[in-house]
C-alpha positions in Angstrom: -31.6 7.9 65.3 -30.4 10.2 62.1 -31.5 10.4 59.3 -29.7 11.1 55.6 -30.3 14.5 54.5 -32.1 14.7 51.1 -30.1 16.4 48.8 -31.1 19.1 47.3 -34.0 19.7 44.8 -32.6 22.7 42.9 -28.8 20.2 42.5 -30.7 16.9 40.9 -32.6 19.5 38.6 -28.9 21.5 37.5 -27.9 17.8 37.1 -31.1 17.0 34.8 -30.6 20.4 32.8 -27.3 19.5 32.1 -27.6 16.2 30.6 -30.1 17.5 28.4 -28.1 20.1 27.0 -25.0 18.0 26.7 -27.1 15.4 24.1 -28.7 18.0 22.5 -25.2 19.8 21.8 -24.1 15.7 20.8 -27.1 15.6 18.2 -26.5 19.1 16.8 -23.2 17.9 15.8 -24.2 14.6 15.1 -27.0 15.8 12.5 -27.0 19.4 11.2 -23.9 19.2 8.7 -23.4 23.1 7.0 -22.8 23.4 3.3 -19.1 23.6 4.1 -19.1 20.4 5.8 -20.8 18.5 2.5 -18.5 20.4 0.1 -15.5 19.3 2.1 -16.9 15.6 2.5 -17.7 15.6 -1.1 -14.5 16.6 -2.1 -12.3 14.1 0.4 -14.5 11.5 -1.1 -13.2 12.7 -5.0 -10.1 13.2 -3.8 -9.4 9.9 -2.9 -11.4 8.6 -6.1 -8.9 10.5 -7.9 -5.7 9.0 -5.9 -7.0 5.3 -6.9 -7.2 6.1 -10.6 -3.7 7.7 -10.5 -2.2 4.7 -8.9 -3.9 2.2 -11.0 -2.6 4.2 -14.2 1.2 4.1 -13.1 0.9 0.4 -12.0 -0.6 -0.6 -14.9 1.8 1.6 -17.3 4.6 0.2 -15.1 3.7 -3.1 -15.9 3.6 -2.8 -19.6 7.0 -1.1 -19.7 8.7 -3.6 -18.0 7.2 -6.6 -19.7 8.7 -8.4 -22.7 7.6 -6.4 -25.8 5.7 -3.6 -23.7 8.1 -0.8 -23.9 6.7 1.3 -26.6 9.3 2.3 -29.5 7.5 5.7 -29.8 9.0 6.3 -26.0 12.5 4.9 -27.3 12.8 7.5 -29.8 11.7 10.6 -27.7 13.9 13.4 -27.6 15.3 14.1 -23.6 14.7 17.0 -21.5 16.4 18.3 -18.5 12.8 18.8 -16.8 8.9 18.1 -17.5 8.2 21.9 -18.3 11.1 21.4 -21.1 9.4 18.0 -22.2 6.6 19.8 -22.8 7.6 23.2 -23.9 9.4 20.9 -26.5 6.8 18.5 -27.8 8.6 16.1 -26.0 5.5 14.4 -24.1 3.2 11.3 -25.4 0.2 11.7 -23.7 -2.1 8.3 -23.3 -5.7 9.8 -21.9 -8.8 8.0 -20.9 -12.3 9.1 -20.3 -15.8 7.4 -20.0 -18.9 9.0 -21.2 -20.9 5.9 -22.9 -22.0 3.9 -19.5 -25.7 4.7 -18.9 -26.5 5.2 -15.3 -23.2 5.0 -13.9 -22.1 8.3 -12.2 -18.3 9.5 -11.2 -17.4 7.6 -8.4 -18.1 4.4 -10.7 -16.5 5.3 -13.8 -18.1 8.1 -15.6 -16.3 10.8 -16.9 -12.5 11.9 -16.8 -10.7 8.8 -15.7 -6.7 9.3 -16.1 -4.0 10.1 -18.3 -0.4 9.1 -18.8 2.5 11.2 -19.6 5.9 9.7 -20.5 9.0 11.7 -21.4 12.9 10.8 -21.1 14.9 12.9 -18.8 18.5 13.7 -19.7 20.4 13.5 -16.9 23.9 14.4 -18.8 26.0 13.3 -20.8 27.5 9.6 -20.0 24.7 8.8 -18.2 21.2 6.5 -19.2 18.5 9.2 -19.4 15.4 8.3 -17.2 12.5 7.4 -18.9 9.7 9.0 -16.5 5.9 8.2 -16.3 3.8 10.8 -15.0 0.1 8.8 -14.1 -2.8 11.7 -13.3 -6.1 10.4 -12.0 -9.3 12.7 -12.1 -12.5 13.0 -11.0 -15.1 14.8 -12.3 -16.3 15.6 -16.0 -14.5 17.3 -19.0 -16.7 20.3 -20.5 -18.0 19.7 -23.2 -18.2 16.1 -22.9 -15.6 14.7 -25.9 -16.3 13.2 -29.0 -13.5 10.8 -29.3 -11.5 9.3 -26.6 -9.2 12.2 -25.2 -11.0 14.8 -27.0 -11.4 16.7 -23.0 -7.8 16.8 -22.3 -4.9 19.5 -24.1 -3.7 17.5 -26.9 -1.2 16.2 -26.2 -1.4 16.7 -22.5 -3.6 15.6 -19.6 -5.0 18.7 -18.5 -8.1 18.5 -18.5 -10.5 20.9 -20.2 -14.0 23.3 -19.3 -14.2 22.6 -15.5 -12.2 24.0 -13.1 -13.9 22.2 -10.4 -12.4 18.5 -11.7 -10.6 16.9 -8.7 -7.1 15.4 -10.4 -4.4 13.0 -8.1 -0.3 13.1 -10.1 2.1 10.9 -9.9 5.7 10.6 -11.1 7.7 7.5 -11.5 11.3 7.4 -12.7 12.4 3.8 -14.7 16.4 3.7 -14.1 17.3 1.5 -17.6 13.9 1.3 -19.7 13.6 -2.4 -20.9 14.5 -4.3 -23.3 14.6 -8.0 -25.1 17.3 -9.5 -27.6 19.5 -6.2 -27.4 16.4 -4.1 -28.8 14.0 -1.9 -27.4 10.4 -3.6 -27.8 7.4 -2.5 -28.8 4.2 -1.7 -26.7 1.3 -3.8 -28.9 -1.7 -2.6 -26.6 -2.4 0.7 -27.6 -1.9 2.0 -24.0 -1.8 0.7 -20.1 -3.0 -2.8 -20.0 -4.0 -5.2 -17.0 -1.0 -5.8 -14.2 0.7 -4.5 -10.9 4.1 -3.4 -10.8 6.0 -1.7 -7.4 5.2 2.2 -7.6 7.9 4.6 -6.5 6.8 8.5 -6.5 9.4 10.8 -7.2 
């Protein structure tokens, strides 16, 4: 009668060894995170933040300018440019900003600090033809240095760069309105003091 050879002791322990290094290589990766790694998390996580805000700003200026008696007569009697460097080289940019320093307790990922700002110019896009008027919606996130007095105060003025930190994560942008609205024959006039409540279809340019 035979009888199954045992296998070898020296195999089961390479087998045993193995395993063990193969979970302790999983949990290495799985817990030890380098500085690299946390900036890098840190910064998809504000990056994203910032994306949100940007969107919500052109949505909610989108809506506003399309509505009856939303599109501001300030925009209507802008000057055109043949590009946003122009625009701005010109004066021709009215900047709406918006940050939050006044909420105890509440940190940037719920709605401290820089929040967004909102460019609008017209672009000319020769003679004959309806200029564009153009929103450009910039969402940030991180803090202004120093921290601003009155609303705006951390951004160039007028602009929506923001000022003291380098480090501010910021999301842009840049939607193009074919024939800017209007009611009775007239352009209307924005009433809100800047983007208001609403959703509107965003196209980036």
């Amino acid at each position: 009668m035979r009888t199954r050879a045992a296998p070898p002791r020296g195999f089961v322990l390479l087998l045993v060894l193995g395993a063990a290094a193969v979970l302790s290589l999983i949990a290495a990766f799985v817990y030890t995170r380098t500085e690299d790694q946390l900036l890098l998390s840190i910064s998809a996580r504000g990056q994203s933040i910032a994306s949100a805000r940007a969107t919500l700003a052109a949505e909610r200026t989108l809506a506003v300018y399309r509505a009856p008696f939303g599109y501001p007569a300030a925009v209507a009697s802008l000057g055109m440019a043949k590009s946003y460097e122009e625009a701005q080289t010109l004066g021709l940019v009215i900047a709406t900003p918006a940050e939050n320093y006044n909420i105890a307790g509440k940190n940037l990922s719920t709605g401290n600090g820089a929040q967004w700002c909102v460019e609008t110019w017209k672009l000319d896009r020769g003679p004959g033809i309806a200029p564009w008027t153009v929103i450009e919606a910039f969402g940030f996130y991180g803090e202004t240095n120093p921290k601003p007095v009155n609303p705006g105060d951390g951004f160039t003025q007028p602009g929506c760069t923001p000022q003291g930190n380098p480090r501010i994560i910021s999301s842009h942008i840049t939607l193009h309105l074919e024939v800017p609205p209007t009611v009775g024959g007239s352009t209307t006039t924005d009433t809100q003091g800047g983007p208001a409540g609403g959703t509107g279809a965003v196209g980036a340019g």
